[in-house]
TORKOL-4160 file (C-alpha; in steps of 0.2 Angstrom, whole numbers, padded with zeros to 4 digits, m for minus):
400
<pt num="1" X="0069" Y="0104" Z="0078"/>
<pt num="2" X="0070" Y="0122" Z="0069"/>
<pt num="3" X="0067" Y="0110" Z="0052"/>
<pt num="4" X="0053" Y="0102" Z="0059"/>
<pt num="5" X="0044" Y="0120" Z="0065"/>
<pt num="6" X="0047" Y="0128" Z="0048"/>
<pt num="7" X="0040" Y="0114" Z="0041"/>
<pt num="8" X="0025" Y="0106" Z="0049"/>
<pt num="9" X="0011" Y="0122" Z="0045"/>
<pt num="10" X="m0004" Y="0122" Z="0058"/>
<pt num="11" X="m0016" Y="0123" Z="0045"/>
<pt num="12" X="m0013" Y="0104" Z="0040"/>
<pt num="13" X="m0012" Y="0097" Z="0058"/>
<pt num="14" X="m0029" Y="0105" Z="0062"/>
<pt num="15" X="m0038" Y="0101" Z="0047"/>
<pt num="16" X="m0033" Y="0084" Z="0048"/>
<pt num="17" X="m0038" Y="0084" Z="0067"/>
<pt num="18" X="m0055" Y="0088" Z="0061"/>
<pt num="19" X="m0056" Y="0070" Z="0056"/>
<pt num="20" X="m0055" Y="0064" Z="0073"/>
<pt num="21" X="m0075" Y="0058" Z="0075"/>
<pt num="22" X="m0085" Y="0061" Z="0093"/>
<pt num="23" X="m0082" Y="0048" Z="0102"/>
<pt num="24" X="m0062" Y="0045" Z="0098"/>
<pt num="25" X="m0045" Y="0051" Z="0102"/>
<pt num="26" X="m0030" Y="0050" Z="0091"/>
<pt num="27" X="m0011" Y="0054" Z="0099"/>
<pt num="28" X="0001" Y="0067" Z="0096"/>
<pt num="29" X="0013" Y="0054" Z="0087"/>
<pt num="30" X="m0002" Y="0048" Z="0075"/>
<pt num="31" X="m0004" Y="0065" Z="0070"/>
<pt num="32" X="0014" Y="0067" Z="0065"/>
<pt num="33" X="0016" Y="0051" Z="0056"/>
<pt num="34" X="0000" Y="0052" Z="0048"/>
<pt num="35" X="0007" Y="0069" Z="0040"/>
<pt num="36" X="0024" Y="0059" Z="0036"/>
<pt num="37" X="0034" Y="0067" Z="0050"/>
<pt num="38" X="0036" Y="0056" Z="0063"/>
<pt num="39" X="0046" Y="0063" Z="0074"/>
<pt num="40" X="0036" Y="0078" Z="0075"/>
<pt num="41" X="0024" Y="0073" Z="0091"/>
<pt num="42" X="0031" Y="0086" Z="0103"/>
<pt num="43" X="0028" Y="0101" Z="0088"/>
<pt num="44" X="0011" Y="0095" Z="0085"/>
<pt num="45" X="0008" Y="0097" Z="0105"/>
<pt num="46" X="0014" Y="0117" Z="0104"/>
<pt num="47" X="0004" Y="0117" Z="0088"/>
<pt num="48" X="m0012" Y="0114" Z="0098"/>
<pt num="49" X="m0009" Y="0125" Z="0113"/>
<pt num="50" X="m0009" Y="0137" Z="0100"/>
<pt num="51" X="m0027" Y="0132" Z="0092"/>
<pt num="52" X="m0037" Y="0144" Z="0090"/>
<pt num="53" X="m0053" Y="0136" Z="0090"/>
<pt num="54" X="m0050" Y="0124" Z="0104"/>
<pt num="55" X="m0071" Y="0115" Z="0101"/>
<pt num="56" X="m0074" Y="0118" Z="0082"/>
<pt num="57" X="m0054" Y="0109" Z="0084"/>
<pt num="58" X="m0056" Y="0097" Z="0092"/>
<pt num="59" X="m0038" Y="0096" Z="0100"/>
<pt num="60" X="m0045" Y="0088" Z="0117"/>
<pt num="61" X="m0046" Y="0073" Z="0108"/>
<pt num="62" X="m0027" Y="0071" Z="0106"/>
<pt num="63" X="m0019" Y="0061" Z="0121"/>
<pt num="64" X="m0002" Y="0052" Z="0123"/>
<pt num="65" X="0001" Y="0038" Z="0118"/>
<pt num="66" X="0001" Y="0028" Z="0134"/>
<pt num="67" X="m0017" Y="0034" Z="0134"/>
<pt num="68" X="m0011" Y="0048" Z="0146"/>
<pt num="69" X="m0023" Y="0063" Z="0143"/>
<pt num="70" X="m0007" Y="0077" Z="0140"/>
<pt num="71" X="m0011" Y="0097" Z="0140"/>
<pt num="72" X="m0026" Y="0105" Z="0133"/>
<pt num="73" X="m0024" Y="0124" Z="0129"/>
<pt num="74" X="m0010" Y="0122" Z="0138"/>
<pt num="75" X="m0006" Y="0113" Z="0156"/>
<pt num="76" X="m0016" Y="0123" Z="0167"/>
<pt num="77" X="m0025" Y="0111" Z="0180"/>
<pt num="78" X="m0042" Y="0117" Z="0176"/>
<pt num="79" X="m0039" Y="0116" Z="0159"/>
<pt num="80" X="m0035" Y="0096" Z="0159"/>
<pt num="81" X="m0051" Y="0096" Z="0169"/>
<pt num="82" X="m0061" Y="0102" Z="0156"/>
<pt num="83" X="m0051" Y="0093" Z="0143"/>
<pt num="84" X="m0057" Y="0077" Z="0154"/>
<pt num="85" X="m0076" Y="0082" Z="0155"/>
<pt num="86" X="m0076" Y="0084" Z="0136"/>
<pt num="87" X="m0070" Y="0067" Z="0132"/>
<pt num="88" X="m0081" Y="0061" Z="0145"/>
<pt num="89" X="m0097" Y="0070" Z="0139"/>
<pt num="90" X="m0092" Y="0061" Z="0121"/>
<pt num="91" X="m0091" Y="0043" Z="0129"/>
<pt num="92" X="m0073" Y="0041" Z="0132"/>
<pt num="93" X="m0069" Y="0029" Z="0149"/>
<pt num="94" X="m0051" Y="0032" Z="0160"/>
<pt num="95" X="m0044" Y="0024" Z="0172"/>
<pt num="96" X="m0038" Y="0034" Z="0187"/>
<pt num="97" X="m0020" Y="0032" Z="0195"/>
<pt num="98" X="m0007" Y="0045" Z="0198"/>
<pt num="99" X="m0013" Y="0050" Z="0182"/>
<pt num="100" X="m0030" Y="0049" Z="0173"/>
<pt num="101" X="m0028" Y="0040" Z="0156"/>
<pt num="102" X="m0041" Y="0032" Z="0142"/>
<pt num="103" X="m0042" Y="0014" Z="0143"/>
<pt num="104" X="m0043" Y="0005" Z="0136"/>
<pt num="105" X="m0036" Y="0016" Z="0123"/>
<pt num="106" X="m0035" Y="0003" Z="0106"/>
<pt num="107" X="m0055" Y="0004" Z="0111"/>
<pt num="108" X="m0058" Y="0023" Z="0107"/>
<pt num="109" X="m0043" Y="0024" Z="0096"/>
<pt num="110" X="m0045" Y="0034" Z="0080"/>
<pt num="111" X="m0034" Y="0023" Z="0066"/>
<pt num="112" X="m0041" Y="0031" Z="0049"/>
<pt num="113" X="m0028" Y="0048" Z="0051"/>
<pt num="114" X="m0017" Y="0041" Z="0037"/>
<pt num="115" X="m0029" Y="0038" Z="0023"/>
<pt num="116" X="m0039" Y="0056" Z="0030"/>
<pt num="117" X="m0022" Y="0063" Z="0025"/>
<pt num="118" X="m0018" Y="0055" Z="0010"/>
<pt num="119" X="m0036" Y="0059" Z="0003"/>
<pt num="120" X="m0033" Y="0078" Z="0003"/>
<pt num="121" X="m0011" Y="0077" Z="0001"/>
<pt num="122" X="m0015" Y="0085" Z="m0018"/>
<pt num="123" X="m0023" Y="0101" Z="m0008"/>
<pt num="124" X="m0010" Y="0103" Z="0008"/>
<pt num="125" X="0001" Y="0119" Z="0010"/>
<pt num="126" X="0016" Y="0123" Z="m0002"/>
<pt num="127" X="0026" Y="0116" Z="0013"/>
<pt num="128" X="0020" Y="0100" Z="0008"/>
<pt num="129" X="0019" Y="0099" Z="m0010"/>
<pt num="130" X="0033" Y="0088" Z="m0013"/>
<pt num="131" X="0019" Y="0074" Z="m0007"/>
<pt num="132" X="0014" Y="0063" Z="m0022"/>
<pt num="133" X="m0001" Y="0072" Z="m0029"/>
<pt num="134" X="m0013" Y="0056" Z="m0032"/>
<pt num="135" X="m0010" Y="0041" Z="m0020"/>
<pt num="136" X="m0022" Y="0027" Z="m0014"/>
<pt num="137" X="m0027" Y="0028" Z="0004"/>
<pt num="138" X="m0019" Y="0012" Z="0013"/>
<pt num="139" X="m0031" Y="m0001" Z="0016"/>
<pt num="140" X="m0028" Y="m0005" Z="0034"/>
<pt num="141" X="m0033" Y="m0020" Z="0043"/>
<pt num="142" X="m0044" Y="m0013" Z="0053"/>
<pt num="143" X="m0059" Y="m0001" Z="0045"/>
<pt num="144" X="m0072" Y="0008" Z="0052"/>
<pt num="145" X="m0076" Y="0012" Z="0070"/>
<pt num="146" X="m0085" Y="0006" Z="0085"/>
<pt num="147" X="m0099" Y="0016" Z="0093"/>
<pt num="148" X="m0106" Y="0019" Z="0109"/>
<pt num="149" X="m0124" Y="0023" Z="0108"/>
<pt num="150" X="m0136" Y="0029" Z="0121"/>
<pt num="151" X="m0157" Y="0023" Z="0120"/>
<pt num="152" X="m0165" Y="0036" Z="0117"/>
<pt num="153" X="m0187" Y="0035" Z="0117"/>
<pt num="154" X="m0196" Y="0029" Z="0102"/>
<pt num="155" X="m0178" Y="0019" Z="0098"/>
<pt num="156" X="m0177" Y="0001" Z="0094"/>
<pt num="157" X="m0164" Y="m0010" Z="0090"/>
<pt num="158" X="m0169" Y="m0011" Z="0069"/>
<pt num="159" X="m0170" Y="0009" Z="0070"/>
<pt num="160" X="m0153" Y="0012" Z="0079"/>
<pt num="161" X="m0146" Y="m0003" Z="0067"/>
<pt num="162" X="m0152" Y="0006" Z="0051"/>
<pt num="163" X="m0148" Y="0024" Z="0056"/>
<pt num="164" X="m0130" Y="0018" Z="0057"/>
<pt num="165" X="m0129" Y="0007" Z="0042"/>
<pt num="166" X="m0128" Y="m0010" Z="0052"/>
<pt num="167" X="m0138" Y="m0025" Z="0056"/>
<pt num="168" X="m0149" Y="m0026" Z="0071"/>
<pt num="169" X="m0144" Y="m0046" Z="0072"/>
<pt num="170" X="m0126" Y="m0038" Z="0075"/>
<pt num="171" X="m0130" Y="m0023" Z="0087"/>
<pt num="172" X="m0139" Y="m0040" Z="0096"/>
<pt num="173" X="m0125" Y="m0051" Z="0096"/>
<pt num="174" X="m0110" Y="m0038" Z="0101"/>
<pt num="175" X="m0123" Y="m0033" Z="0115"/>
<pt num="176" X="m0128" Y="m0051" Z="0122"/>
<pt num="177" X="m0145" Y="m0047" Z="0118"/>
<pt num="178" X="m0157" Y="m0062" Z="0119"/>
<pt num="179" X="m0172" Y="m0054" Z="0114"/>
<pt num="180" X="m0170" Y="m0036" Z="0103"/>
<pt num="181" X="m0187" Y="m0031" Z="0107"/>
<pt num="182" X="m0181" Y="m0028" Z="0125"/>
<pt num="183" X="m0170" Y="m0011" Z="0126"/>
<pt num="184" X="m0170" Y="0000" Z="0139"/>
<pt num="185" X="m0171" Y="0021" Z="0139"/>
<pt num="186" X="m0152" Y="0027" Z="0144"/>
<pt num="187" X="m0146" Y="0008" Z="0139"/>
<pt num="188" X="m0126" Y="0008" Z="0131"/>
<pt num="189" X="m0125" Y="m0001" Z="0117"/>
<pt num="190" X="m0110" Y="m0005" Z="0108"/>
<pt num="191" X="m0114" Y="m0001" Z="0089"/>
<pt num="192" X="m0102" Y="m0015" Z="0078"/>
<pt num="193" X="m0096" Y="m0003" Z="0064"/>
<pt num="194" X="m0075" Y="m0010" Z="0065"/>
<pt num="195" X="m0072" Y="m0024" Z="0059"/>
<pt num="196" X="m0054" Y="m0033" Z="0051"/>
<pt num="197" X="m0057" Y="m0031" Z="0030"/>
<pt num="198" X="m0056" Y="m0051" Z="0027"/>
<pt num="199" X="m0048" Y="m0049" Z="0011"/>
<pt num="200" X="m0041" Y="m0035" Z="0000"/>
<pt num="201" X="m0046" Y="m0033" Z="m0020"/>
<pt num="202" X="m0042" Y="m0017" Z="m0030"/>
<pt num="203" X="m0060" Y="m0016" Z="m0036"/>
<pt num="204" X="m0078" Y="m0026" Z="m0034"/>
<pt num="205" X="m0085" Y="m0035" Z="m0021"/>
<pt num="206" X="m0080" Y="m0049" Z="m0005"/>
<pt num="207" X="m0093" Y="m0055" Z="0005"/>
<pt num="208" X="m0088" Y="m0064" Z="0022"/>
<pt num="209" X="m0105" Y="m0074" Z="0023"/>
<pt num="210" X="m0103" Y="m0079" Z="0043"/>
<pt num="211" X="m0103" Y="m0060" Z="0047"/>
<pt num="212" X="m0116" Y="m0053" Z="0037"/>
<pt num="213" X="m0104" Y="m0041" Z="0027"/>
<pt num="214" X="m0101" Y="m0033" Z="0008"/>
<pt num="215" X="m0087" Y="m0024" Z="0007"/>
<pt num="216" X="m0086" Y="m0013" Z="m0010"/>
<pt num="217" X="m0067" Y="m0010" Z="m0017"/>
<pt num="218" X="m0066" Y="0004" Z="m0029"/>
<pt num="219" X="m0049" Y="0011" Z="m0037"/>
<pt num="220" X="m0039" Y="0000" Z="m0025"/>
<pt num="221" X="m0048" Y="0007" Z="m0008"/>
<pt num="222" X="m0061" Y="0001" Z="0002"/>
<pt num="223" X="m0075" Y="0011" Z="m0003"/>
<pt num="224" X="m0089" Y="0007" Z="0009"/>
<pt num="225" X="m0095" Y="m0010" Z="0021"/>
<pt num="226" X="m0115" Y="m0015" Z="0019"/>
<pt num="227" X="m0123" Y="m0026" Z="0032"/>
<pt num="228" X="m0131" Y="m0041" Z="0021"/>
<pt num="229" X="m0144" Y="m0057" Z="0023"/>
<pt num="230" X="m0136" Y="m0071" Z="0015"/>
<pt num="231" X="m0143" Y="m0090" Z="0010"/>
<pt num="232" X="m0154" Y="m0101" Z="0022"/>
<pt num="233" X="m0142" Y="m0114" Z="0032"/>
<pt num="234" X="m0154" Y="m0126" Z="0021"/>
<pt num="235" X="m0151" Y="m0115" Z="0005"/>
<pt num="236" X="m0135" Y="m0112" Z="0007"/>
<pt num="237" X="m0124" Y="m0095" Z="m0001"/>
<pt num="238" X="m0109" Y="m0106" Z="m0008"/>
<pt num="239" X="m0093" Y="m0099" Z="m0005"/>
<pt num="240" X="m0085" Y="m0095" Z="m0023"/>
<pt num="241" X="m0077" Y="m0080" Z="m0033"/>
<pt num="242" X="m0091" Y="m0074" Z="m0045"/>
<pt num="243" X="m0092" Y="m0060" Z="m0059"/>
<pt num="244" X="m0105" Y="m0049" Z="m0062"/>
<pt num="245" X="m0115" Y="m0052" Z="m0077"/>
<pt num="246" X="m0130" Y="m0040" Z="m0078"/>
<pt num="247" X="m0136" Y="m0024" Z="m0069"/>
<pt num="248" X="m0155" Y="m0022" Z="m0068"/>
<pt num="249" X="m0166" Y="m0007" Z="m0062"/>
<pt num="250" X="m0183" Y="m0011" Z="m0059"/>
<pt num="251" X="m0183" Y="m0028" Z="m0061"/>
<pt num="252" X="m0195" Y="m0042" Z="m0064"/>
<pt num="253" X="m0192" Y="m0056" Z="m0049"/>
<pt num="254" X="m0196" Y="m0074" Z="m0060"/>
<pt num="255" X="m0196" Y="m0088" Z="m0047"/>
<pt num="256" X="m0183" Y="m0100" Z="m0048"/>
<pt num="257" X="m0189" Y="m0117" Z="m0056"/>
<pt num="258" X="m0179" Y="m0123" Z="m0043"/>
<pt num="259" X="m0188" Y="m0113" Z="m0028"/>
<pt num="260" X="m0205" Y="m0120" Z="m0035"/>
<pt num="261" X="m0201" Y="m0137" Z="m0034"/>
<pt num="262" X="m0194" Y="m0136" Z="m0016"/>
<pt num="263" X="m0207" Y="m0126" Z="m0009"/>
<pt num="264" X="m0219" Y="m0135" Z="m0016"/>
<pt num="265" X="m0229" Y="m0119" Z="m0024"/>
<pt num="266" X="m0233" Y="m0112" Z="m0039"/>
<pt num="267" X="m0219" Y="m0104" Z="m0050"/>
<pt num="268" X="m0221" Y="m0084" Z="m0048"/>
<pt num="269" X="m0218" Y="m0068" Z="m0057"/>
<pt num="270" X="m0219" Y="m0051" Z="m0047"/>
<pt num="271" X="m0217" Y="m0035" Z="m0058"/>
<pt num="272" X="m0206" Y="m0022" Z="m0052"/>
<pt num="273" X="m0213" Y="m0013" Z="m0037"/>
<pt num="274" X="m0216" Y="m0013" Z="m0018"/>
<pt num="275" X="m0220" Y="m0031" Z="m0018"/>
<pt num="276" X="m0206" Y="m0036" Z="m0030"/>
<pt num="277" X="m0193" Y="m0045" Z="m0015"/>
<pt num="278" X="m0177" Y="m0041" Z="m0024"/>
<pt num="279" X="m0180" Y="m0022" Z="m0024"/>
<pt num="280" X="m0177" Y="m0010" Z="m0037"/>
<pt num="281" X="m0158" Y="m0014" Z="m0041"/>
<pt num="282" X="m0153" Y="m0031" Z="m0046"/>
<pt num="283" X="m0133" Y="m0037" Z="m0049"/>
<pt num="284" X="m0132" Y="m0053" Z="m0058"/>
<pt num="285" X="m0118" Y="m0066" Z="m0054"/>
<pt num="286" X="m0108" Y="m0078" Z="m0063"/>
<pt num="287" X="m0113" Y="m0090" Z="m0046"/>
<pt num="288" X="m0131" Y="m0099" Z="m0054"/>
<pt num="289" X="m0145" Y="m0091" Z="m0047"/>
<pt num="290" X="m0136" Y="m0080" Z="m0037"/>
<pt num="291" X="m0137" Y="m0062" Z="m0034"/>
<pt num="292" X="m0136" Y="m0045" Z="m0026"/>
<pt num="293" X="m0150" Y="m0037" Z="m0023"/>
<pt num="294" X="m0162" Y="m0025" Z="m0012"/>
<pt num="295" X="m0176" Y="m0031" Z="m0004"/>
<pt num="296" X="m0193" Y="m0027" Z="0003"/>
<pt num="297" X="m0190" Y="m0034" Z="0019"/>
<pt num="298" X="m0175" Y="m0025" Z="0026"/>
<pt num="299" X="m0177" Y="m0031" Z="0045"/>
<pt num="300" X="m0171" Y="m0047" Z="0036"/>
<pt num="301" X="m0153" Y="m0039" Z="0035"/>
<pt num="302" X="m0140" Y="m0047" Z="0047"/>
<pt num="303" X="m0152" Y="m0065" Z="0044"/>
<pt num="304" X="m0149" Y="m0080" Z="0034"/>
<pt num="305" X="m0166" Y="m0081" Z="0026"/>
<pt num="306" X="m0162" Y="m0080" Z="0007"/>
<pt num="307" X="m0163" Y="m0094" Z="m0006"/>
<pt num="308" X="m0143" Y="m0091" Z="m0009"/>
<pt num="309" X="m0144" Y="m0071" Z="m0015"/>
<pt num="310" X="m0137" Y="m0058" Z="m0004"/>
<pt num="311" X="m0149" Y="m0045" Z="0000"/>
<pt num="312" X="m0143" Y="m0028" Z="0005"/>
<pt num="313" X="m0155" Y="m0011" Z="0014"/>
<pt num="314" X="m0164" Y="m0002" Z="m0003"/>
<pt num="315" X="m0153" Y="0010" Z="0001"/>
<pt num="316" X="m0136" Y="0002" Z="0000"/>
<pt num="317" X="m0140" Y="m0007" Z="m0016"/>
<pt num="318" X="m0141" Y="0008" Z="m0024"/>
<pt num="319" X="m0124" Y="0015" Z="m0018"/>
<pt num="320" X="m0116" Y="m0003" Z="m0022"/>
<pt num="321" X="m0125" Y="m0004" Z="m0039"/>
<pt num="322" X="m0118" Y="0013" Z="m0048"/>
<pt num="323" X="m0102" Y="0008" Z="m0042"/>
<pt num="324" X="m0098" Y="m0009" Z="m0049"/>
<pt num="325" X="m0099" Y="m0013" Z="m0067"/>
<pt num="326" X="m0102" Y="m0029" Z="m0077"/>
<pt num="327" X="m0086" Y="m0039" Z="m0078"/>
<pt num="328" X="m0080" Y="m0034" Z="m0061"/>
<pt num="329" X="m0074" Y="m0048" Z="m0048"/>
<pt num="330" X="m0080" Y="m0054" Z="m0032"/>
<pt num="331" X="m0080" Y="m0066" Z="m0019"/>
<pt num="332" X="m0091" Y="m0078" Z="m0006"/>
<pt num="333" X="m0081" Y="m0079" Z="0008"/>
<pt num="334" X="m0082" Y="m0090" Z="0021"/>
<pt num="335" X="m0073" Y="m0083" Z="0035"/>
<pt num="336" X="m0081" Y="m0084" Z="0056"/>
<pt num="337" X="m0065" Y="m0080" Z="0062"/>
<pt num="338" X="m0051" Y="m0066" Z="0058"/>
<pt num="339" X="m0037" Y="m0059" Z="0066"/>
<pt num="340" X="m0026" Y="m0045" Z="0064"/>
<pt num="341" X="m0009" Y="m0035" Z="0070"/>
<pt num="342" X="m0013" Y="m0016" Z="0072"/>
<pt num="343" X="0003" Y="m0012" Z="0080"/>
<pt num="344" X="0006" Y="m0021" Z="0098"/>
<pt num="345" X="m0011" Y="m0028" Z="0097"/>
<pt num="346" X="m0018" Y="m0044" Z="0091"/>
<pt num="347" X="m0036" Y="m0044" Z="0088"/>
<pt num="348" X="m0048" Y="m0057" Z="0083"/>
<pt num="349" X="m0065" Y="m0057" Z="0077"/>
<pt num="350" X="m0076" Y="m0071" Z="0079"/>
<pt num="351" X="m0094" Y="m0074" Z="0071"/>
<pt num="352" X="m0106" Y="m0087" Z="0071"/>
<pt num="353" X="m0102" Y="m0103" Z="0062"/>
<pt num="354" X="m0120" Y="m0101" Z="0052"/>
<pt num="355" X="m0117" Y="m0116" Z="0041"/>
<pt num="356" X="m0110" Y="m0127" Z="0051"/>
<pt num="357" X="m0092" Y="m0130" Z="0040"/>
<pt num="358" X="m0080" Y="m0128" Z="0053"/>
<pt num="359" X="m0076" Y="m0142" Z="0064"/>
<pt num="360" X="m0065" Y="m0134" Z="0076"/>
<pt num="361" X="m0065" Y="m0114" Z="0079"/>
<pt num="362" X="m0051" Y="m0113" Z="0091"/>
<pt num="363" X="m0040" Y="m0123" Z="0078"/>
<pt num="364" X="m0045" Y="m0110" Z="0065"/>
<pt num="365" X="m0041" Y="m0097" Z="0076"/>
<pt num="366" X="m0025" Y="m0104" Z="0077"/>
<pt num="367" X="m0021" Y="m0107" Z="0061"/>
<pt num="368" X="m0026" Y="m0086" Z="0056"/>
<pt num="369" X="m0013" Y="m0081" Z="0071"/>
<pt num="370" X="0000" Y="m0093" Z="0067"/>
<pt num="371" X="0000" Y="m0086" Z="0047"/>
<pt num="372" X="0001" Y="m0069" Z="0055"/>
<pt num="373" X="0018" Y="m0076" Z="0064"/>
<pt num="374" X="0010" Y="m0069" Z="0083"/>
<pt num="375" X="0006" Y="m0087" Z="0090"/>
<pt num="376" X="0017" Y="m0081" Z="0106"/>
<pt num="377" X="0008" Y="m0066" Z="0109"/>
<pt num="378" X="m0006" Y="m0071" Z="0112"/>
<pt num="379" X="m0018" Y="m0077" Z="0130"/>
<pt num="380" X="m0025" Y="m0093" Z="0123"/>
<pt num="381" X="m0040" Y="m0090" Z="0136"/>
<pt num="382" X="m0043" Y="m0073" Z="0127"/>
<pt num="383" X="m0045" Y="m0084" Z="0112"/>
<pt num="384" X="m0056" Y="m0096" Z="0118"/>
<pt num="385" X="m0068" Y="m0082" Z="0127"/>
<pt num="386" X="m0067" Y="m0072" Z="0111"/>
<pt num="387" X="m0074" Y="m0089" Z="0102"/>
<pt num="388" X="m0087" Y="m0092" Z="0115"/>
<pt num="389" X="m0093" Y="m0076" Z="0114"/>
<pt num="390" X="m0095" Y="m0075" Z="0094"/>
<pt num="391" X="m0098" Y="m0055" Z="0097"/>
<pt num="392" X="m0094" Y="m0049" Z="0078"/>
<pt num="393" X="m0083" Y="m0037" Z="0088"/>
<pt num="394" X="m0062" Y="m0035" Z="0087"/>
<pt num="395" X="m0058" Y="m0039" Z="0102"/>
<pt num="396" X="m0039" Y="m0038" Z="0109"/>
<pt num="397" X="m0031" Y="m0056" Z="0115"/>
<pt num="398" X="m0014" Y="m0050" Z="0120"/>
<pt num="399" X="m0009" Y="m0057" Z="0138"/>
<pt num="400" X="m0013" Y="m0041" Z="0151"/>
């Protein structure tokens, strides 16, 4: 242990416990293994009795790892009182027994400590230096985070949606909410920000149609995930890998021949500006009259209402479009169901079947646990409700 203490310097453990967002908890052994000492858990516990900053810290939301809440400022009764009100005043749920612990923990679990730590290895203490200087965060299976998001007045579900860089279709479906003109002041919504990446590139983009998703590779990480519209059910996005071909500001929309003829309606030509409906940034692809592209109609994110282009918020265009460049790869995905191992749990994500392609969603469900070799860890009634549902959300389908 005497190694371990000379070794593991405070600084580091509280700079990478910054990370931990409101609404999350991390655990005494993700913090050591995320700073590549993992059998350091009980030294990172007499590390944060000895915080000095116990809010601007956050070390109350550090818990066991059976969900457990541990000590906070040390073990005091009244402290683990407090520690409890302040991870309940952040939206954390427990379940009481002889002991109060957070369940169900995967939910508010914080998994993104390793690529946090990895991001600043070049700039830790001396004590550390020995670290590689330049590595790529891993890119885990699982990205992002789920919120919890309280109505407030004046919201509505595109607001909440946009502030948070998702779709309100989404916020709709992981909610079970029929009509998304009806919220309620005080309401709980669950904001879909975690999602299982469907496929893995070291740069440019894959887009899983079904869920309404770009995600952006740059320099072999995942550098951001955009809600999307995609292609009418009757215009379809097809499902192919692409290249980008041209990058245009500003740009002139020239009607399709093709659009003309099946709507029956004269051939247009709409010069850049607000009535222009491919926005201000245009990616061409390899995929005949296919691209990326903003739009002037951004409660159309999260829809299939295009003629086959993607369209993304005005402002996500522009992220995406500086950091792609002609030649870079992509893909059309067409994936309504993935699944994923982050640790002991199996988690499957299940969207609509918007086109109508797959004959048998329970067999592809299947198929995605069976290549993952966890066919006998898993509650098929889990599965089937997980497919019923078609929430958008990573839900666990281990047997209780």
């Amino acid at each position: 242990m005497s190694s371990v203490r000379n070794h593991m310097d405070p600084q580091n453990v509280y700079r990478l416990l910054k990370h931990v967002p409101r609404g999350r908890v991390t655990t005494y052994g993700a913090i050591a293994r995320a700073l590549k000492q993992p059998k350091a858990g009980r030294r990172i516990g007499q590390i944060l009795k000895q915080n000095p900053r116990p809010i601007q810290i956050p070390c109350h939301r550090v818990v066991r790892s059976d969900g457990k809440i541990g000590g906070y400022c040390g073990s005091k009764p009244a402290n683990i009182k407090k520690k409890m009100a302040l991870l309940k005043s952040e939206g954390i749920e427990f379940r009481n027994g002889k002991e109060a612990r957070v369940f169900p923990l995967r939910r508010f679990l914080y998994t993104g400590l390793l690529s946090v730590f990895l991001l600043f290895a070049a700039h830790l203490s001396p004590a550390e230096e020995a670290l590689p200087a330049k590595i790529n965060p891993e890119i885990l299976p699982l990205a992002g985070e789920p919120v919890t998001y309280t109505v407030q007045k004046g919201d509505s579900l595109f607001l909440i949606a946009r502030r948070y860089g998702i779709s309100y279709p989404a916020v709709a479906r992981a909610n079970r909410i029929t009509d998304p003109n009806r919220i309620f002041l005080n309401q709980k919504l669950v904001l879909p920000r975690e999602s299982i990446v469907p496929k893995v590139i070291s740069r440019g983009i894959i887009i899983n149609l079904p869920e309404y998703r770009l995600y952006l590779f740059t320099g072999g990480k995942l550098a951001g995930i955009y809600p999307a519209a995609i292609g009418l059910p009757t215009w379809q996005t097809p499902a192919a890998g692409f290249t980008i071909i041209n990058k245009i500001k500003d740009p002139t929309w020239y009607m399709p021949p093709e659009i003309a003829r099946r709507e029956n309606v004269e051939r247009e030509i709409i010069p850049p500006g607000p009535d222009n409906p491919v926005g201000d940034r245009w990616l061409g692809t390899s995929v005949n009259h296919t691209g990326i592209h903003g739009t002037n109609k951004p409660m159309s994110i999260g829809k299939s209402v295009s003629h086959g282009c993607i369209r993304l918020y005005p402002e996500d265009i522009l992220k995406v479009f500086e950091a792609v460049a002609v030649g870079d790869p992509g893909e059309f995905l067409y994936e309504p169901v993935k699944a994923a191992a982050v640790g002991p749990e199996v988690l499957l994500e299940v969207h609509p079947d918007v086109y109508g392609l797959i004959p048998d969603m329970e067999k592809l469900a299947g198929e995605k646990i069976e290549q993952l070799g966890l066919s006998k860890k898993v509650d098929p009634e889990k599965i089937r409700k997980a497919i019923r549902d078609a929430s958008g959300l990573p839900v666990r389908i281990n047997p209780d």
